[in-house]
Each structure stands twice: as C-alpha cells, then as structure tokens.
C-alpha positions as CSV (number, residue, x, y, z in Angstrom):
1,X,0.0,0.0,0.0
2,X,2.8,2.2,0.7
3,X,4.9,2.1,-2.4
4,X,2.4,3.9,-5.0
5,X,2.0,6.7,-2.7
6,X,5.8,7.0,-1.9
7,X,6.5,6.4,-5.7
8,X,4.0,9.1,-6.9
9,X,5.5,11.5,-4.1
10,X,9.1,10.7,-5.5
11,X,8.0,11.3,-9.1
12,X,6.5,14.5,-7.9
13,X,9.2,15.7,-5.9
14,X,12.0,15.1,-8.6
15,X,9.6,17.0,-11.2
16,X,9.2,19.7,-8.6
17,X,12.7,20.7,-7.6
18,X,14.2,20.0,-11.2
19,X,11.6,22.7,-12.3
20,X,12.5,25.2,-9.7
21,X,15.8,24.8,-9.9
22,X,15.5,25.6,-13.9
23,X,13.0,28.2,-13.7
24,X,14.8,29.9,-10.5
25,X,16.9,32.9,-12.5
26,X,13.9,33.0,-14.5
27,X,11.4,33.4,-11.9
28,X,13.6,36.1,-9.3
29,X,15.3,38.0,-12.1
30,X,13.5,40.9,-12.0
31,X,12.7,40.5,-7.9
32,X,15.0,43.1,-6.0
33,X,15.1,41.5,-2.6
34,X,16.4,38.0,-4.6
35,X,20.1,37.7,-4.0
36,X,22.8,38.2,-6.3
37,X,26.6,37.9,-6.4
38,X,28.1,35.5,-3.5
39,X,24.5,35.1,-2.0
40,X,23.4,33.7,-4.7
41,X,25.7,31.6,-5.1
42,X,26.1,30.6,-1.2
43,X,22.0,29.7,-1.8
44,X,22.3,27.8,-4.8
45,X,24.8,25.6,-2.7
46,X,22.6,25.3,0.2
47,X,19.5,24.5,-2.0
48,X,21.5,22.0,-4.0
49,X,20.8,18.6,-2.0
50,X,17.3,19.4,-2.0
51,X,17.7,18.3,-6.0
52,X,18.6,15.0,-4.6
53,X,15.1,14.4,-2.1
54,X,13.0,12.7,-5.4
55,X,15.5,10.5,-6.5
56,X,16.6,9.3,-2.9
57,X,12.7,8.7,-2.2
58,X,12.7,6.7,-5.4
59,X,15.9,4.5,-4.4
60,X,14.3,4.1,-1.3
61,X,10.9,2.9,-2.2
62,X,12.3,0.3,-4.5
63,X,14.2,-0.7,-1.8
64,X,10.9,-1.2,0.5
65,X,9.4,-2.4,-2.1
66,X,11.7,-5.5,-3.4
67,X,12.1,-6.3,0.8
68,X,8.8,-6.6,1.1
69,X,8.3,-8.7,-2.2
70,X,11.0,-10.9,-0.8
71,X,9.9,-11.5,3.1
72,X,6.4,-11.3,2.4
C-alpha cells in the first residue's frame, strides 16, 4: 500500500525541484530582494541537495518495495 503513494511522491518531488531549480533565475530576475553575487551563489549551494530528495525517495521505495516482495 505504501509504495504507489511514496512512488508518486518521488515522481512529484524530482519534477518539482528539477523545475525550480531551472525556472529559479527566471522566476527572481526581476525581484530586488532575490540575492545576487556571492548570496546567490552561497544559496544555490545550500539548495543543491534538496535536487537530490525525489531520487533518494525513489531508491528508497524500490528498496521497500523488493524487501517486502522478498519477506512477504
């Protein structure tokens, strides 16, 4: 019961952060409190893992998934 939710979530997750991270300049270009320079940079770096949250959720569910195919 758990994997289609958690593999929905995973899809929607990756789809999610792989749009905001390419829409990000796009979307705060013309916003004067969005940072710039080093700040932007030091954010981008801090936001970075957060690309990796769909895919790990993925991994993980087939993971659950092929355990509890296995054990039953």
């Amino acid at each position: 019961m758990a994997v289609i939710p958690a593999a929905l979530g995973a899809l929607a997750l990756t789809g999610i952060t792989c749009l905001g991270a390419v829409t990000w300049t796009e979307v705060n270009a013309a916003n004067p409190d969005a940072p710039t320079g080093l700040a932007l940079r030091i954010f981008s770096l801090s936001y970075a893992p957060l690309l990796l949250w769909g895919p790990l959720l993925g991994v993980l569910t087939v993971t659950y998934w092929r355990r509890r195919r296995m054990h039953g």
